[in-house]
C-alpha positions in Angstrom: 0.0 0.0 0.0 1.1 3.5 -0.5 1.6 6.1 1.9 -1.5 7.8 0.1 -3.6 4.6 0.5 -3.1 4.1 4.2 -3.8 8.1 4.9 -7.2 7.9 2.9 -8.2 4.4 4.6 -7.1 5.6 7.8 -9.2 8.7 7.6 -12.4 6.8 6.2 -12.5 4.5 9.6 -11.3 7.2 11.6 -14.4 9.7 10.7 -16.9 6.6 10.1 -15.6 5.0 14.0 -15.3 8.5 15.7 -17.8 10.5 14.2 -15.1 13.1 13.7 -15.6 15.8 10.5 -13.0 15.1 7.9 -12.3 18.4 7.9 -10.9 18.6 11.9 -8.4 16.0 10.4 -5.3 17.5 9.4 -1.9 15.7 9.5 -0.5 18.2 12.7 -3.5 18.1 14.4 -3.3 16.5 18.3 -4.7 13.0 17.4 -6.3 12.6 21.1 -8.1 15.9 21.3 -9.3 16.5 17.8 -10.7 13.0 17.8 -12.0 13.1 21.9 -10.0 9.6 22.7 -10.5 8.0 26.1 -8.7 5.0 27.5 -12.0 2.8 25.8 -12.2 4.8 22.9 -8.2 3.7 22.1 -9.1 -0.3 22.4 -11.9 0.8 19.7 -8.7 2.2 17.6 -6.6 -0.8 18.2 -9.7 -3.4 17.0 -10.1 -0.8 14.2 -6.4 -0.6 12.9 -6.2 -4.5 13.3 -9.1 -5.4 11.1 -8.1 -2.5 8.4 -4.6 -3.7 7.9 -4.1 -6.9 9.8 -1.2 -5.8 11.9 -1.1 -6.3 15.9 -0.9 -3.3 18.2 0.4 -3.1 21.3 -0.3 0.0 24.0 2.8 0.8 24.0 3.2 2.0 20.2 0.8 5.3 21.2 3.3 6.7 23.3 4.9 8.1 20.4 2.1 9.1 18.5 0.3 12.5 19.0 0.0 14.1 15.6 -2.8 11.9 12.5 1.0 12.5 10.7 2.1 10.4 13.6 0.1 8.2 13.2 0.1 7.7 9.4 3.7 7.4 9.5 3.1 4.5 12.2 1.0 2.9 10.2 2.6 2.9 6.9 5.7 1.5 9.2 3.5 -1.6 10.7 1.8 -2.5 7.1 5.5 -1.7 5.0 7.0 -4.3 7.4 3.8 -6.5 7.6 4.2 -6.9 3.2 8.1 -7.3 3.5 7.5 -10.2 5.8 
């Protein structure tokens, strides 16, 4: 998938899941406020992200994310490696 791919998928779930306007969605936007995450609402992304691309996620790989450019770049990393393997 290309980086372009994964950034449009990730935003279809993203405003479909969260009920978020695409438009609040910008890649250095803060990924926790714009899209209201609790500690639930993050297992609801982690079951989300696993059945879009098939990769596991641990708790752990959020600490680092806090931007959707975060983010896209994590994913991108997880589904590059996961079509490599």
């Amino acid at each position: 998938m290309t980086k372009e791919e994964i950034i449009s998928k990730v935003n279809e779930f993203l405003v479909e899941e969260f009920e978020v306007d695409i438009t609040k969605i910008e890649p250095s936007a803060n990924l926790r406020e714009t899209l209201d995450l609790d500690s639930l609402d993050y297992i609801d992304l982690v079951v989300v992200i696993e059945s879009n691309f098939g990769f596991k996620v641990v708790g752990e790989d959020f600490i680092n994310i806090h931007t959707f450019n975060d983010f896209y770049e994590y994913c991108f990393a997880k589904v590059s490696q996961k079509e490599l393997a």
